[in-house]
N, C-alpha and C positions, 0 to 999 in steps of 0.2 A: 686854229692856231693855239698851242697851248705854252703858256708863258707862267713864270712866276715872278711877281711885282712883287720885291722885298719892301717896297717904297710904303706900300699897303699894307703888309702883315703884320700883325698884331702877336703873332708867335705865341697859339692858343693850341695851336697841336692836334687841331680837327684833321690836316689833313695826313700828318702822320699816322692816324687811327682810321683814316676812310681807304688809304692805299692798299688794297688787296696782296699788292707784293713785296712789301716794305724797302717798297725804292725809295719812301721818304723818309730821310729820320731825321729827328733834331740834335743837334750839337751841342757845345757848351760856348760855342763861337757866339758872342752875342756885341761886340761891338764892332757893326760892320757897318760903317761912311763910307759917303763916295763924295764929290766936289759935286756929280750932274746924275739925276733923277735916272736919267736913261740909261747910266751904267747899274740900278740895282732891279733892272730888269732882265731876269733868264730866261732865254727860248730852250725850248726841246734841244736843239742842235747844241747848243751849251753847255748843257747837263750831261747829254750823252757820255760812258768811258771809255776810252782807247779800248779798242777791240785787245783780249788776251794774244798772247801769242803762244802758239800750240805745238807742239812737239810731234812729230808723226811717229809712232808707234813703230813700223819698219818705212825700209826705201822704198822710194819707190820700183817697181818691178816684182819685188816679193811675194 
């Protein structure tokens, strides 16, 4: 299960520098609260972005 617990981070930027595809970058967002612990927890499914949406080149049949 791969998760990021903001609750934990110390926002040292190891893991920006360890990401091979620079899916992670840091921001200048840095005051982020929440009321409950468990909302500054991100899953996989969380992060993910809305899939593009793609334009077909011709119609189809062509």
């Amino acid at each position: 299960m791969y998760e990021i617990n903001l609750s934990r981070c110390i926002f040292c930027g190891y893991c920006e520098v360890a990401c091979p595809f620079d899916a992670i970058t840091m921001g200048h967002d840095f005051e982020m609260s929440d009321y409950h612990r468990s909302d500054l927890i991100f899953t996989k499914e969380m992060l993910l972005a809305e899939p593009l949406e793609r334009t077909p080149l011709r119609a189809e049949g062509e």
